[in-house]
C-alpha positions as CSV (number, residue, x, y, z in Angstrom):
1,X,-6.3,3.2,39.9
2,X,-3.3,1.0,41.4
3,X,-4.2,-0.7,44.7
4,X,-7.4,0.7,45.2
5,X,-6.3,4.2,44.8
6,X,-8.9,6.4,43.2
7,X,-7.7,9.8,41.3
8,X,-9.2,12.5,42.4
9,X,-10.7,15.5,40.5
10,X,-9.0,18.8,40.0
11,X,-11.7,21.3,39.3
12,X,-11.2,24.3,36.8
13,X,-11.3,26.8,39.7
14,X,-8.7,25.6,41.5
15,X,-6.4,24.9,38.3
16,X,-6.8,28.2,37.4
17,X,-5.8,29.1,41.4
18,X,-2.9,27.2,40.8
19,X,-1.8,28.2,37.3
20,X,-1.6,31.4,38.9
21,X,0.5,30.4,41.3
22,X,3.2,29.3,38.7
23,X,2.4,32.6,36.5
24,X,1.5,30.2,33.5
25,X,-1.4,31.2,30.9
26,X,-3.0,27.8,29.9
27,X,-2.8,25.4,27.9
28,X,-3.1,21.7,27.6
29,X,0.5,20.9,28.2
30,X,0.4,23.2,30.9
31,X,-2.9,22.1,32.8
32,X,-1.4,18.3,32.3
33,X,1.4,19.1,34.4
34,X,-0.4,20.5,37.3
35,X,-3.3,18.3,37.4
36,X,-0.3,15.5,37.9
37,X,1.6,17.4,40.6
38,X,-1.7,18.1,42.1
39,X,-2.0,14.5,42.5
40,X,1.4,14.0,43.5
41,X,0.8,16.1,46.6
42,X,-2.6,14.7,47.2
43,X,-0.8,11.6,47.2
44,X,2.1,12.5,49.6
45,X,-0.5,13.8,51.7
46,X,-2.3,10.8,52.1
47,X,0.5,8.5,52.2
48,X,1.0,10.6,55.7
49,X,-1.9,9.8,57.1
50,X,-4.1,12.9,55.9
51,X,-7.8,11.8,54.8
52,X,-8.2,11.4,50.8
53,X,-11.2,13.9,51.3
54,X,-9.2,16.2,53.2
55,X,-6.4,16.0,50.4
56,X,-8.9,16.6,47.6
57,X,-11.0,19.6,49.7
58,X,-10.3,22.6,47.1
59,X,-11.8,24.9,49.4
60,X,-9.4,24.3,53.0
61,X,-6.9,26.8,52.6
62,X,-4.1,24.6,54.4
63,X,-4.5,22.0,51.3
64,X,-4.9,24.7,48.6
65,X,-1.8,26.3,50.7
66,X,0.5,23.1,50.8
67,X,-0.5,22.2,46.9
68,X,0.4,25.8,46.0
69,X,4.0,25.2,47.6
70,X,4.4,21.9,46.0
71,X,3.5,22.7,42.7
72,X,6.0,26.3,42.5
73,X,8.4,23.8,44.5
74,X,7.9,20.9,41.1
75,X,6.9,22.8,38.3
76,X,9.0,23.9,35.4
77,X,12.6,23.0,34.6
78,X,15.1,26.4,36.3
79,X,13.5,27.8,39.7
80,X,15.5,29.5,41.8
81,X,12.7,29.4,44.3
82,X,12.4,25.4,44.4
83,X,14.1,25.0,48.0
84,X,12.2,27.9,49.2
85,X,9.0,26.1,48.4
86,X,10.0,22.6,48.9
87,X,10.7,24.0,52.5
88,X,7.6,25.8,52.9
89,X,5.5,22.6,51.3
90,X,7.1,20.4,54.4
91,X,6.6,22.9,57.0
92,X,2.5,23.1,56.1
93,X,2.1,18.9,55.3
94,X,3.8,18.7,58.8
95,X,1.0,21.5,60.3
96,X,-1.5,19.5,58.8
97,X,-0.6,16.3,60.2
98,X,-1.0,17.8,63.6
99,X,-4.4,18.3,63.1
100,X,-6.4,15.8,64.3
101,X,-9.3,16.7,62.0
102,X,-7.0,16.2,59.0
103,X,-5.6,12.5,59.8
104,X,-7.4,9.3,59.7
């Protein structure tokens, strides 16, 4: 918790969503990494202006959309596909800034 930042939870649903996402079977290593690029993007997210709730709603399919990107865009060491994503990860966070529902 640094300056009154509060992690927020990843639940085994969405992990499992998301270990999908980067074809991984799991394990502790594994789920360790995501849970902190999950909270990388929640953070990026919110440092934009989108609402910490918005950020950490596992069910809005933008989020679990623009997490999915960032985490195939961050995750492993050799990806051929990390521009692809990284592009696709800024096109939705800027979609979602639009969205007056999503911002504070």
């Amino acid at each position: 918790d640094r300056q009154g930042y509060r992690l927020m939870a990843v639940g085994a649903d969405y992990l499992a969503k998301l270990r999908r996402a980067v074809r991984r079977s799991q394990s502790d290593e594994v789920d360790a990494e995501l849970r902190d690029l999950i909270e990388e993007c929640r953070r990026d997210l919110t440092s934009l202006g989108v609402q910490s709730t918005v950020a950490a709603d596992e069910a809005d399919p933008l989020i679990l959309g623009a997490v999915r990107c960032f985490v195939r865009w961050k995750f492993g060491i050799s990806n051929e596909d990390a521009a692809a994503n990284r592009e696709d990860y800024m096109q939705l966070r800027d979609e979602i800034r639009k969205k007056a529902e999503y911002v504070l």
